[in-house]
C-alpha positions in Angstrom: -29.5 -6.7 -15.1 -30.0 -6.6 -18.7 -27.0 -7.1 -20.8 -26.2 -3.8 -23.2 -23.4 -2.2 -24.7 -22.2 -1.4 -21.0 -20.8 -5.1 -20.7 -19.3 -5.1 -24.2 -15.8 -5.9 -24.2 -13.6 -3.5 -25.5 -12.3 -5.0 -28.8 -15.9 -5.3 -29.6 -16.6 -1.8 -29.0 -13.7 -0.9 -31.0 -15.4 -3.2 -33.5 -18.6 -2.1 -33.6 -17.2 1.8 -33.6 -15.0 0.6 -37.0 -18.0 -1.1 -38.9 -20.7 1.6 -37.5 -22.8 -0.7 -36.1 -22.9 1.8 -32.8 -21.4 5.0 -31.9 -19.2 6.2 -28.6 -22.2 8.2 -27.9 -24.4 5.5 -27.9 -22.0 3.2 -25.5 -21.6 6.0 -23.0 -25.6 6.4 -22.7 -25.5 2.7 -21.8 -22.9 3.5 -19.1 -24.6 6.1 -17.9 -27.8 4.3 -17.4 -26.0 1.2 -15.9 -25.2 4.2 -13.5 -27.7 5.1 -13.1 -29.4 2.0 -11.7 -26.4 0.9 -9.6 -24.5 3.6 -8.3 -26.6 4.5 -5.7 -25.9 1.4 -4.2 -22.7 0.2 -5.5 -20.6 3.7 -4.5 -17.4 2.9 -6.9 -17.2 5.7 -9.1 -15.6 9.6 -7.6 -15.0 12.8 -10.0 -18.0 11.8 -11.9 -18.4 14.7 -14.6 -21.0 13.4 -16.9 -21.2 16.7 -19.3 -17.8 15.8 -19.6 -17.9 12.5 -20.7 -20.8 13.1 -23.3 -18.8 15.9 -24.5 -15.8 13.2 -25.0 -18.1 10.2 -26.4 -19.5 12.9 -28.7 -16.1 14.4 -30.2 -15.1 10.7 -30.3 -18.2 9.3 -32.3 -17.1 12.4 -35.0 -13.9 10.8 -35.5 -14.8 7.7 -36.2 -17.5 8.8 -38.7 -14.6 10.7 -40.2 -12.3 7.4 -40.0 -9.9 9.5 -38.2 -9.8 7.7 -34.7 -7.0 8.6 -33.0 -5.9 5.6 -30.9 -6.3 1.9 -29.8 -9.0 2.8 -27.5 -10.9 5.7 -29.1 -13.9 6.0 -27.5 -13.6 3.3 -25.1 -14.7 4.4 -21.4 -12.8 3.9 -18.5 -12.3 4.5 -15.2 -9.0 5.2 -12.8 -8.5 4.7 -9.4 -8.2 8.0 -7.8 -4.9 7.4 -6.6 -3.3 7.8 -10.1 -3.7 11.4 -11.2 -5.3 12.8 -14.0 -5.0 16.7 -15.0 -7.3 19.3 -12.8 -8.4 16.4 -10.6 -7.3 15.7 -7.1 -6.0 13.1 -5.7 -7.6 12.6 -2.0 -6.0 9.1 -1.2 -9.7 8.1 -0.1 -8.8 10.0 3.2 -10.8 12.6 4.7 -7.5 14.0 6.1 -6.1 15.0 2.6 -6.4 18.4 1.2 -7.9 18.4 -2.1 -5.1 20.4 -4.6 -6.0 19.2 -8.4 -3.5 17.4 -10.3 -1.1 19.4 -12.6 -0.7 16.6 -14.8 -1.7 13.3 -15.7 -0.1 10.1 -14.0 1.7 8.0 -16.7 -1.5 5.7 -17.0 -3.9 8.4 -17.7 -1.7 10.0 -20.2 -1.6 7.1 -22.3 -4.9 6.0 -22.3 -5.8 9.5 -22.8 -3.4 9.5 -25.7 -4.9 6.4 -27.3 -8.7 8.2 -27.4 -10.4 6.5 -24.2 -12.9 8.4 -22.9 -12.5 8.6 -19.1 -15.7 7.8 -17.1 -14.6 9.0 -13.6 -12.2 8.0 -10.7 -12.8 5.0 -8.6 -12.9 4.8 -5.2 -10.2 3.6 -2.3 -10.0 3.0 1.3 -8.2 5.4 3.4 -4.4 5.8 1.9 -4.5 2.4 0.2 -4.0 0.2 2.9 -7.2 -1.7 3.6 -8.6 -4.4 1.4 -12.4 -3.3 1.7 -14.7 -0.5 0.3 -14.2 1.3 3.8 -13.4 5.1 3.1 -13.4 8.5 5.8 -13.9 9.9 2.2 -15.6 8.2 0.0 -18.9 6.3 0.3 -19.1 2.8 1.5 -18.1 0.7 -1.8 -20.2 -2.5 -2.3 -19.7 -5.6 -4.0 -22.0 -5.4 -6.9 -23.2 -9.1 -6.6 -24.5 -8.7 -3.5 -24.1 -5.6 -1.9 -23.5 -6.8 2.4 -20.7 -8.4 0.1 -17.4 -6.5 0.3 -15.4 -5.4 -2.4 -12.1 -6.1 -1.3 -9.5 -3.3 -2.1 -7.4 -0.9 -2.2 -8.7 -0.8 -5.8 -12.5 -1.3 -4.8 -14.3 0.9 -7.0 -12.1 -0.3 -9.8 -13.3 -4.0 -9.0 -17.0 -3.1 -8.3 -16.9 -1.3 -12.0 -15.8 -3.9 -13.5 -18.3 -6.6 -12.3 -21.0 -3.9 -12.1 -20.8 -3.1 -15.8 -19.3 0.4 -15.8 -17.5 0.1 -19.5 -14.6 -2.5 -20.0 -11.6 -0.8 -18.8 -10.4 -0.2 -15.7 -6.9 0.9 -13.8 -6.2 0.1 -10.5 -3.2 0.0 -8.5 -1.5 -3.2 -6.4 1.2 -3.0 -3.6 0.2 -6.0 -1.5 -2.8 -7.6 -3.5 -4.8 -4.3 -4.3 -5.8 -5.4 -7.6 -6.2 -9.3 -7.2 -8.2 -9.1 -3.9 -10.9 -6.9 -5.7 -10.3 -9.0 -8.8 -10.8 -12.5 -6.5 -14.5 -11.0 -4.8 -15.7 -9.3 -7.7 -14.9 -12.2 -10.2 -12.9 -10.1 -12.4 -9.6 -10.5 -14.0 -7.0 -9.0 -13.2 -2.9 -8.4 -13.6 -0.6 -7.3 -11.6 2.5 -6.8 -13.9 6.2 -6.5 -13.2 7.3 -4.0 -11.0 8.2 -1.2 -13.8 6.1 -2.5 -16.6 3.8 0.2 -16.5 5.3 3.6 -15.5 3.5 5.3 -12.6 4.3 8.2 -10.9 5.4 8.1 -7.9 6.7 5.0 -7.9 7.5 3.1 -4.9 8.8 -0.6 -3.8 6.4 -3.0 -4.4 3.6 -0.7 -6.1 2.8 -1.4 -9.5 -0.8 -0.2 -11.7 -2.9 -2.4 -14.1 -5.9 -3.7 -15.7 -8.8 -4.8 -14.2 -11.4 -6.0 -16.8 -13.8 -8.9 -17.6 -11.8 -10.8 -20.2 -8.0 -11.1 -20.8 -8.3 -9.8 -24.0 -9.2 -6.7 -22.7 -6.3 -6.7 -20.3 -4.0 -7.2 -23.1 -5.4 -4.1 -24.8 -4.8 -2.0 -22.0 -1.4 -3.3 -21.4 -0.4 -2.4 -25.4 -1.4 0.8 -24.2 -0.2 1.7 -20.8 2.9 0.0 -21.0 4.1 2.5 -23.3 7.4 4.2 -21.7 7.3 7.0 -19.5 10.4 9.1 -18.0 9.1 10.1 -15.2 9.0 6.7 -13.6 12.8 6.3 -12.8 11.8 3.0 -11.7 10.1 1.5 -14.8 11.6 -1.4 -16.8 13.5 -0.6 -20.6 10.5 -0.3 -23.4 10.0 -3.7 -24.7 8.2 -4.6 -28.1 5.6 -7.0 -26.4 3.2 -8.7 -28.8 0.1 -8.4 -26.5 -2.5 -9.5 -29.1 -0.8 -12.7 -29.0 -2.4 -13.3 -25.7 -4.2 -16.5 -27.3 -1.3 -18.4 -28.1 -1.0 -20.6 -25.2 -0.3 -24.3 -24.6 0.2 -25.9 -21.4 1.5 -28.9 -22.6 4.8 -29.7 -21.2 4.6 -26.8 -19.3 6.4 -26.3 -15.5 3.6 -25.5 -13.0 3.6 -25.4 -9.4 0.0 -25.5 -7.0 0.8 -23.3 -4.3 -2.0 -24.3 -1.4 -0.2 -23.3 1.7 1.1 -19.5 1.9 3.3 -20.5 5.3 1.2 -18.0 7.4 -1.8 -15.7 7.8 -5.4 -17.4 7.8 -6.0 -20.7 6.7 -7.5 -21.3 3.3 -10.9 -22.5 3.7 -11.9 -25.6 1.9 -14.1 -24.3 -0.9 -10.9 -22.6 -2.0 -9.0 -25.3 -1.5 -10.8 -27.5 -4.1 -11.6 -24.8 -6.8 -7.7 -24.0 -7.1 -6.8 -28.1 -7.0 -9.6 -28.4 -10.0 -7.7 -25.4 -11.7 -4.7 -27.0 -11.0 -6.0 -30.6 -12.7 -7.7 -28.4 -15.8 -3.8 -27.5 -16.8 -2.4 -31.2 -15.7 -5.4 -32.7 -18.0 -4.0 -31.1 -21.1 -0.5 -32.2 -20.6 1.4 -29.8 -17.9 3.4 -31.1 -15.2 2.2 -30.5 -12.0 3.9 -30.5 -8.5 2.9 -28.7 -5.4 5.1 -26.8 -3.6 5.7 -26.2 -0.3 5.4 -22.5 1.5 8.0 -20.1 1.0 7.1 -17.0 3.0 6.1 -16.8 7.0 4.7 -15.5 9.8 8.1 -13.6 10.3 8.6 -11.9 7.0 4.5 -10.9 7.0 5.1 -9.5 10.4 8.1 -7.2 9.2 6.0 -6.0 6.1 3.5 -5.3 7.9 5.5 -2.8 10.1 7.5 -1.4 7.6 4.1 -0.2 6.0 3.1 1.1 9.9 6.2 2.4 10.1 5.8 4.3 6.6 2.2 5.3 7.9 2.8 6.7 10.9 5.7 9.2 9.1 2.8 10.1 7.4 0.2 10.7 9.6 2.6 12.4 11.5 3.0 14.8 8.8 -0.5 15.7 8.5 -1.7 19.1 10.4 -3.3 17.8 13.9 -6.8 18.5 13.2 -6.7 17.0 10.0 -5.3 13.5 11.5 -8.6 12.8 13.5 -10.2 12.6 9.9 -8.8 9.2 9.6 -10.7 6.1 9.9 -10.1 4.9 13.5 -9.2 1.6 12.0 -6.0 3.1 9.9 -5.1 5.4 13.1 -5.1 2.2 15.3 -2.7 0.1 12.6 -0.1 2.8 11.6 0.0 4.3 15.3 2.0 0.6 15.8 4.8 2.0 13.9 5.5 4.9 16.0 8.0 3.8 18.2 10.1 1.4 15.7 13.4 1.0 16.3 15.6 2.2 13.7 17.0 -1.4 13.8 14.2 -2.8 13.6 13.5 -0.9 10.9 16.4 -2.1 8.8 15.2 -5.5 9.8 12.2 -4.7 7.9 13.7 -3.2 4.5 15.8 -6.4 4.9 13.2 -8.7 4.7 11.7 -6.7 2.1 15.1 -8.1 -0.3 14.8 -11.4 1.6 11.6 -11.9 0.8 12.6 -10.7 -3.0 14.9 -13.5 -3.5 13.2 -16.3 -1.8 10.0 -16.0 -3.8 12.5 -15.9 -7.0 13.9 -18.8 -5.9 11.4 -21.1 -4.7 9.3 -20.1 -8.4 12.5 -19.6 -11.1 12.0 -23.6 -11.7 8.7 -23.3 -12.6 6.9 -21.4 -15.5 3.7 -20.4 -13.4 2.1 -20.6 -10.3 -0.9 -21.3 -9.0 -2.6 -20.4 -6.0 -5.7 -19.1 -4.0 -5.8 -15.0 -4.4 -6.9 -15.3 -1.1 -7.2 -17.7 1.7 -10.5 -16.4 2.2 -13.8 -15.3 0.5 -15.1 -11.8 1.1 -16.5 -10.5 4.3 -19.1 -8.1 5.7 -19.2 -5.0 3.1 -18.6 -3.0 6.7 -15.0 -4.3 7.6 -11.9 -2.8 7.1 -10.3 -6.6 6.2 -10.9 -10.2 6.8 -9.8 -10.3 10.0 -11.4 -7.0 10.6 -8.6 -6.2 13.5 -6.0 -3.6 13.5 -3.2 -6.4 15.2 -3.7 -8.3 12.6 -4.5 -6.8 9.7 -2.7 -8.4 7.0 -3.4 -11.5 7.7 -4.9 -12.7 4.4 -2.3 -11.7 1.9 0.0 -14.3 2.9 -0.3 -15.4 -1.0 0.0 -12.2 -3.1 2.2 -9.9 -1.3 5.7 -11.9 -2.2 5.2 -11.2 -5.7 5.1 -7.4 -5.3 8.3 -7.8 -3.2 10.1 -10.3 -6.3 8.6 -8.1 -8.9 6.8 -11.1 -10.5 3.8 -10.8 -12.8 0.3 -12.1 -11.1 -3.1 -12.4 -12.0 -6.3 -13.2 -10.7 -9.2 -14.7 -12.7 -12.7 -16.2 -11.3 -11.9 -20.1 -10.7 -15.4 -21.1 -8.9 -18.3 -19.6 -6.5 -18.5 -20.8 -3.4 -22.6 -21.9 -2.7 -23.3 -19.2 -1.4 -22.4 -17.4 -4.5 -19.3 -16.0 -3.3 -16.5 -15.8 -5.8 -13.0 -17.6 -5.6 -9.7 -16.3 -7.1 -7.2 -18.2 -8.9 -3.9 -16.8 -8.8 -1.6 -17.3 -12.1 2.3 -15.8 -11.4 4.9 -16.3 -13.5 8.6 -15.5 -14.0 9.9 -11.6 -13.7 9.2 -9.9 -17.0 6.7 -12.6 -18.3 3.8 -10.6 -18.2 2.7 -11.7 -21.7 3.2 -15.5 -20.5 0.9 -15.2 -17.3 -1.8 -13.3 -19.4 -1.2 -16.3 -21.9 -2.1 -18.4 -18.8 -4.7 -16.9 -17.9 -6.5 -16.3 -21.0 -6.1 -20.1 -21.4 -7.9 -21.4 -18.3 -10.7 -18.6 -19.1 -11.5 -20.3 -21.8 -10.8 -24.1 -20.4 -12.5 -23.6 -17.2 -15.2 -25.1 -16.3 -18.8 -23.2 -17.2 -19.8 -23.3 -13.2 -16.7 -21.4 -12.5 -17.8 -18.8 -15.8 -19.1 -15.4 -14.6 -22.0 -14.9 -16.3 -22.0 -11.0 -15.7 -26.0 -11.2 -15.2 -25.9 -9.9 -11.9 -29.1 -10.7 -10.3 -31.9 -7.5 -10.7 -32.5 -7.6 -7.2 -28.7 -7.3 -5.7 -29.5 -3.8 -4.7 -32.1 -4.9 -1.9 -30.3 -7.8 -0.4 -30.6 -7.6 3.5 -29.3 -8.7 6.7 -25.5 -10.1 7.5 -22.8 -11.6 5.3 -22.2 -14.2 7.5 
């Protein structure tokens, strides 16, 4: 793959669409031919209108010839995860089962990057209501991981990941309740922030659910957070507006600095050792330039993964129990097999569950509030068979492999995930960055950091080989 205006980063674009040295216009006919050549294969993108975009590239490259752009990301393309609404488009869950009724509005996300001039390519795809970590969809096409394509994309934000590492504009939204956006992030090799709970309104909003950037550089996920972090009323969830400097994302010494290395989640699957060493080496790049480094030991278990687990059955099975009958048998069988665990829950056991949501709250808080990040593998594993619904690729234990990012969605902590290494067979390895409730800026601080101080082997170089497209035979 050629690089063209369809990897530039989005400041340059803005750059380059201030000093005329290329057109919106001419950026989106990159896109579209990077589409061109992957899509077929790669299956991120959904709602696709391509008149529509041109017509948007094209009304945006007369602005800025009239100096009158409108917004911080005029022009920009980018893409949303289906799951976050925009106006006249529907919003099918990447389920089968769902009835396709457009959007009367747009979801807080979509209105302010909308707002702010970005021209939006198309929805990305999802696995069946969010809840697997793969490109596996009774909707959608199968979503492949764009460096190697019997690779799998992780999810619930898939396409978003694939588009990212595939080349499809800078900017992309995704959505994260358990790891949706830092699994992707972790296989595709892209960053990725999960911010506080509330920092970005969305809408609904729910416990635990948060939306944000997925992107190849920090930089650009501090752009889009200036954006979408604007306030919103309709998420009566969202945290008070706060004057954030996010172009400071460069000012960052770890000097002195509190960090923990987090190698042992306390339950699901064991990390494998390639992991093991590229998030020690991470851990040493920090200590090396003056940060105090302890590991910690595990503060979540088998216990409280279980009772997540069942309260997100449990939440399933309401509704797929909702859903007309003929409309249920739509699902994947996988998703049908996990969710049909929650129908006969006790309503005590239920409250054990929303209780261990809290617990799980204040124990992460307070096995972290010492420190002033984390880090920690994304996951304890590297991606899997494009094919299978998770790592474990088993309904009883489906969750088995989010034993490191779920506890921050639970303690409403900030969390990234940026590329720390590749395993030798290419496969990519996600360091996890967290930090203290409300520090977003800090962990995008972190993060932008170690992108720059990490060593070049563990550098994407976004040339994703020509031939990825006609790789054969099995993952593993």
């Amino acid at each position: 793959m050629r690089t063209t205006l369809a990897d530039s980063s989005a400041r340059n674009l803005v750059q380059g669409y201030r000093t005329g040295e290329f057109s919106p216009r001419e950026v989106i006919d990159a896109v579209l031919a990077r589409i061109d050549a992957r899509e077929s294969v790669v299956n991120a993108l959904w709602a696709h209108n391509r008149d529509e975009v041109i017509a948007q590239a094209d009304a945006s490259t007369q602005r800025w010839l009239k100096k009158e752009s409108i917004g911080a990301l005029d022009g920009v393309p980018i893409t949303i995860k289906e799951n976050i609404a925009t106006k006249a488009i529907a919003v099918p869950l990447g389920a089968a089962s769902t009835v396709l009724t457009p959007a009367g509005e747009d979801a807080p996300p979509s209105a302010r990057v909308r707002q702010a001039g970005a021209i939006i390519l198309a929805k990305t795809t999802m696995p069946d209501l969010g809840m697997l970590s793969s490109g596996l969809s009774s909707f959608h096409k199968l979503t492949s991981n764009p460096w190697n394509p019997t690779w799998n994309p992780g999810g619930s934000s898939a396409g978003g990941g694939a588009s990212a590492a595939v080349g499809y504009g800078p900017l992309h939204m995704g959505t994260d309740i358990g790891g949706s956006l830092r699994l992707p992030g972790a296989w595709n090799a892209v960053v990725t922030l999960k911010p506080s709970n509330g920092r970005i309104p969305i809408n609904p909003p729910f416990f635990g659910r948060v939306a944000g950037p997925m992107t190849r550089t920090t930089a650009d996920a501090a752009l889009l957070m200036s954006v979408v972090s604007a306030p919103d009323a309709r998420d009566y969830m969202s945290l008070p507006p706060a004057d954030i400097a996010w172009d400071s994302y460069n000012e960052f010494s770890p000097k002195g600095k509190r960090i923990a290395l987090h190698l042992d989640a306390g339950c699901g699957l064991a990390v494998e050792p390639h992991t093991v060493a590229a998030i020690t080496a991470a851990a040493k790049t920090f200590e090396d330039a003056g940060a105090i480094v302890e590991l910690i030991p595990p503060f979540f278990s088998e216990e409280a993964l279980h009772e997540l687990d069942t309260f997100w059955r449990v939440r399933g099975w309401v509704d797929y129990n909702d859903m007309p009958a003929e409309r249920r048998k739509l699902l994947l069988p996988f998703i049908i097999e996990w969710l049909s665990a929650g129908e006969n829950v006790s309503s005590v056991e239920l409250m054990r569950c929303v209780n261990r949501k809290l617990e799980v709250r204040k124990t992460t808080q307070l096995a972290t509030e010492k420190y002033d990040f984390v880090l920690s593998p994304v996951s304890p594993v590297l991606t899997y068979p494009v094919h299978w619904a998770m790592p474990t690729n088993d309904p009883a234990n489906a969750m088995a492999h989010i034993g490191f990012t779920v506890p921050y969605n639970m303690s409403e902590q900030p969390a990234s995930s940026i590329n720390a290494g590749f395993a030798p067979d290419g496969r990519a390895i996600g360091l996890q960055i967290s930090g203290r409730r409300f520090d977003d800026l800090g962990v995008l601080q972190a993060t932008h950091w170690y992108e720059k101080a990490r060593p070049a082997v563990a550098n994407p170089d976004w040339e994703i080989p020509s031939n990825a497209d006609s790789y054969g035979g099995d993952l593993l």
